[in-house]
N, C-alpha and C positions, 0 to 999 in steps of 0.2 A: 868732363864727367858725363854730360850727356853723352857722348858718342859711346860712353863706357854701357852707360842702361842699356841705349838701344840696343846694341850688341850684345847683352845680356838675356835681354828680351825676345829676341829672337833664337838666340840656343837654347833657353828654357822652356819657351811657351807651348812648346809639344812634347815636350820630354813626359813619358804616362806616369802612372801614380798620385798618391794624393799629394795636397797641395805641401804639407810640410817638405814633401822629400825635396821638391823643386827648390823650395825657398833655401833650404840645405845646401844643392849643387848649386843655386845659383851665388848663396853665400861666399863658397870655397872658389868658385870661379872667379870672385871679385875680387878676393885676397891675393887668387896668384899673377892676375890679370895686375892687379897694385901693386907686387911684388918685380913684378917683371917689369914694367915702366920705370921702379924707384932703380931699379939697376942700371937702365936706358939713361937714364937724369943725371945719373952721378954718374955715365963714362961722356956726359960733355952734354947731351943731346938736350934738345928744351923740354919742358913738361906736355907740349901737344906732341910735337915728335916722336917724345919717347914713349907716349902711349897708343900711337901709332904704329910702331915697331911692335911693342909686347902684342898687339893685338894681332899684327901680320904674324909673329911667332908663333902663334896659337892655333892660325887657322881661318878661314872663313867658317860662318856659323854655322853654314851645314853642314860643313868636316866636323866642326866641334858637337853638334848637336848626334850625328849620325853617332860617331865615336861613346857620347855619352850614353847614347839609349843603347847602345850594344852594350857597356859596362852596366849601367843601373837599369837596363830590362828585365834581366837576370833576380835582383833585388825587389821587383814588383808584387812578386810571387809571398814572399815571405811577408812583406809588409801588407799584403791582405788577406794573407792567413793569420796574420797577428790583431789584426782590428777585427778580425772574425772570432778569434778569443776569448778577447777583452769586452767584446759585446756578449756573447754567450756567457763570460764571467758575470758582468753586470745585469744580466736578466735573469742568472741562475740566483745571483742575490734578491735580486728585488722578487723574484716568486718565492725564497726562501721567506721573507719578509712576509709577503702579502699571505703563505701560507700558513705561516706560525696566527699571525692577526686571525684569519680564519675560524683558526684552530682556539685562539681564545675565548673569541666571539660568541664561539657555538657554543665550550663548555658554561663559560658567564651564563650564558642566556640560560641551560639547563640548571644550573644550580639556582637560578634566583626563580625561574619555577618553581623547582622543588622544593625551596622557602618559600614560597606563595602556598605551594597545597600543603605544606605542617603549617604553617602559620593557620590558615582557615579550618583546620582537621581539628587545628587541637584547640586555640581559639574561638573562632566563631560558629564553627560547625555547631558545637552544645549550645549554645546561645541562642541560636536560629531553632534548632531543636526545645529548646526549653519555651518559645514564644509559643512555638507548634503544640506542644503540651498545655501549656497555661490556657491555650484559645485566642489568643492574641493576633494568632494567623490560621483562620477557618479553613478547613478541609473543604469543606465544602465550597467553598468557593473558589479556592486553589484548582480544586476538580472541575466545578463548572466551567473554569476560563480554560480549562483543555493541558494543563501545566501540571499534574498531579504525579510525572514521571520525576520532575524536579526534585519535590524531597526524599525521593524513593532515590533518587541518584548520589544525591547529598548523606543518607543513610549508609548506602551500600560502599563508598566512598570512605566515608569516615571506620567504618568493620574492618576494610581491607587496612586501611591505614595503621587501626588498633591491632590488629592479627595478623598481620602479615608485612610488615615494613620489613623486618628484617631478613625473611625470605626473598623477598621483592631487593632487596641491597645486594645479598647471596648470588641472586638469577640474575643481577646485572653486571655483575663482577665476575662468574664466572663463563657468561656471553662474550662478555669484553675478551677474556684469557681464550676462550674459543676464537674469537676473528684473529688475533694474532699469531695463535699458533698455526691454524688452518691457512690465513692466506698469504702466499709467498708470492703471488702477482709485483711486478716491478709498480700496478698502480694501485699498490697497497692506501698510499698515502690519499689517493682521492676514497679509495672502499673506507678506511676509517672516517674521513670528515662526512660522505653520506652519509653511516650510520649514526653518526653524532646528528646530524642534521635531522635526519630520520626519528630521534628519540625527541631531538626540542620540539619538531612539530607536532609530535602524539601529545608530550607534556601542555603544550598549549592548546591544543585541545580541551585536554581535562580543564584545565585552568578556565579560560571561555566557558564551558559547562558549568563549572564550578560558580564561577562569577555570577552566570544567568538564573542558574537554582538558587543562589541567595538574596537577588536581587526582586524577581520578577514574581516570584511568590506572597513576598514580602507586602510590593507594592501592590497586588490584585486584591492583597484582603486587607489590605486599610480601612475599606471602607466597614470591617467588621470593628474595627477600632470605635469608628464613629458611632458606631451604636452602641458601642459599652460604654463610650462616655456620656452618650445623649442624655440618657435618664439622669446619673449624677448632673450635667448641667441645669437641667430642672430645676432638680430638685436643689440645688444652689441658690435659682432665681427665687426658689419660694421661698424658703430660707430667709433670702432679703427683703421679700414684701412685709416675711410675718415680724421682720424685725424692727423693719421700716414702721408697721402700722402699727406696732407694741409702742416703739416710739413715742408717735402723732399721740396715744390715747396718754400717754404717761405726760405729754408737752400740756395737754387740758388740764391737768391734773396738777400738773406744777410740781411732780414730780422726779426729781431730778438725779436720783438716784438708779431706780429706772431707765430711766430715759440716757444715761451712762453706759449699761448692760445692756439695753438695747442696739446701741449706734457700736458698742462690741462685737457682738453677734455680727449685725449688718458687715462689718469691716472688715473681719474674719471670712463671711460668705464673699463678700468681693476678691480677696486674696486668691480666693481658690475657685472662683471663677476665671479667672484670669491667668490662671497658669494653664500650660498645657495647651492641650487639645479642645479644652470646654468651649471656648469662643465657637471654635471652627463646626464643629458636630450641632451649632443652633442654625447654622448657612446652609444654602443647596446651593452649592458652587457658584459660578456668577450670578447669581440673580441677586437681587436686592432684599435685605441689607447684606455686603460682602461683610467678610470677618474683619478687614480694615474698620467698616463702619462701625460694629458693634466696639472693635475695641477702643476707637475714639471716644463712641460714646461711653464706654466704661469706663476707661480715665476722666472723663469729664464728671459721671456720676462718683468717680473715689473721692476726686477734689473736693468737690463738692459735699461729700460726708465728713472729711478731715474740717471743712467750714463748720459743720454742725457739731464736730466731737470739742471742737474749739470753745464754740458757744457755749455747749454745755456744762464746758469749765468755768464759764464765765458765769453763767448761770444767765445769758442773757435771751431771751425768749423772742424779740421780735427779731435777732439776727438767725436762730435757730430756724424759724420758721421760713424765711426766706432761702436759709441753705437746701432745707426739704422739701421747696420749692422746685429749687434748680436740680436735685436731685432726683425729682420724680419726672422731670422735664429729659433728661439725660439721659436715666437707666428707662424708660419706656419704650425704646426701637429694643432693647436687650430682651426687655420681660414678653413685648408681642412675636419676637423672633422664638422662644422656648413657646408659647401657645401654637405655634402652625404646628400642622402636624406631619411627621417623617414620611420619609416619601419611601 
């Protein structure tokens, strides 16, 4: 059987085309090359012999091989026009593919823009608007920071959106009915996904704009925030002293009814010091005491009143005293933080 390969090997190994055709003729060559020995075998001859014989009947390899490539020369032709094809098929698919994905991509992307700018038109837009009314977000300092186009944009923005949407739905639908009817170019299919492409970039656009006027406006006049709360914070802390020292005079007094309504009050002002923004608007940014600080120390001063509201259930006077102790010790970084004054 070796001598059968070699011989094989050599009438094959030049034969052109791709490698299946070979493995093919050299398949069929083996069967007849088998064929022709089993016939050798069984008129007497031995099995080297007789595949000896079929092999001399056949030819020397380069009759056989010459022979072959003048028969499947011929055949060459076809078989790589046919994998030229089958490749053109399979890349006409996969651009079918990657174009459809394209084509998704881009309307997705515009559609959830365009729920991004109704979602903030008709949500947030009035919101942001009604802060801008209330004074919540000063004009004036919107303007000073150089950002005063922002809510003028957000305005004009939100008009077009109320008046005009469905004109704006009209002129894009009957743009759309224009490019198709107008363009007959074979590269029709790339002019549609530019224009698609072309509207998601204008839409994010806006959307960026949109995002930056709600944002940056916002955060410029905060600090207008802090001065509408300042005063209330104050006037909170005072609040607490005058409750605190209604207190201390009602604890002399042995008055505990009083001294009830008093640590009422007080509890009440701690509550609402303590929400919000109040802490933050007694701060100048990092300097000392931070907002962390004072609200440590204002949890330690609540604790410390709930000791005293305790006591005074009790009616027990020298645990009372010690809680208003610890109480004056606590709320005193809070009450010297409202005396500085704003900067």
């Amino acid at each position: 059987m070796d001598k059968l390969e070699q011989y094989l090997d050599r009438v094959c190994r030049s034969i052109g085309g791709p490698r299946s055709l070979r493995q093919h003729i050299r398949q069929e060559l083996r069967e007849h090359l088998l064929d022709a020995a089993a016939q050798h075998k069984a008129a007497g001859l031995p099995e080297e012999q007789a595949l000896d014989r079929a092999l001399e009947d056949f030819g020397g390899p380069e009759q056989v091989r010459s022979e072959l490539e003048a028969t499947h020369g011929h055949r060459l032709l076809p078989v790589v026009i046919d994998k030229a094809m089958q490749w053109k098929e399979n890349t006409l698919k996969a651009k079918w593919l990657w174009t459809t994905w394209a084509y998704l991509a881009v309307v997705l992307l515009i559609a959830l823009e365009v729920l991004c700018i109704t979602f903030n038109a008709v949500y947030i837009i009035p919101k942001f608007q009604k802060l801008t009314h209330d004074g919540f977000i000063d004009p004036a300092i919107v303007e000073k920071q150089g950002v005063s186009w922002m809510p003028g944009f957000l305005n004009r923005l939100s008009y077009i959106g109320d008046q005009y949407t469905t004109q704006l739905l009209l002129l894009a639908a009957a743009a759309w009915g224009l490019l198709e009817w107008c363009v007959k170019s074979e590269n029709k299919p790339f002019i549609r996904l530019s224009v698609l492409g072309t509207a998601a970039v204008g839409l994010m656009v806006v959307v960026v704009l949109m995002a930056g006027s709600l944002v940056i406006p916002f955060c410029v006049a905060v600090p207008a925030v802090g001065r509408m709360t300042r005063p209330w914070a104050v006037e909170q802390v005072a609040a607490i002293d005058t409750s605190i020292g209604g207190l201390e005079q009602a604890l002399a007094k042995k008055d505990w009814g009083t001294m009830r309504e008093m640590a009422d009050q007080a509890s009440n002002a701690l509550n609402r010091l303590s929400a919000g923004p109040s802490l933050a608007s007694l701060t100048r940014g990092n300097e000392p005491p931070t907002v962390e600080n004072l609200r440590v120390q204002l949890a330690s001063a609540t604790e410390a009143l709930r000791d005293a509201q305790q006591a005074i259930r009790e009616e027990d006077a020298e645990r009372l005293s010690a809680a208003l102790k610890r109480f004056q010790q606590s709320f005193g970084p809070v009450r010297e933080a409202s005396k500085r004054p704003e900067r």
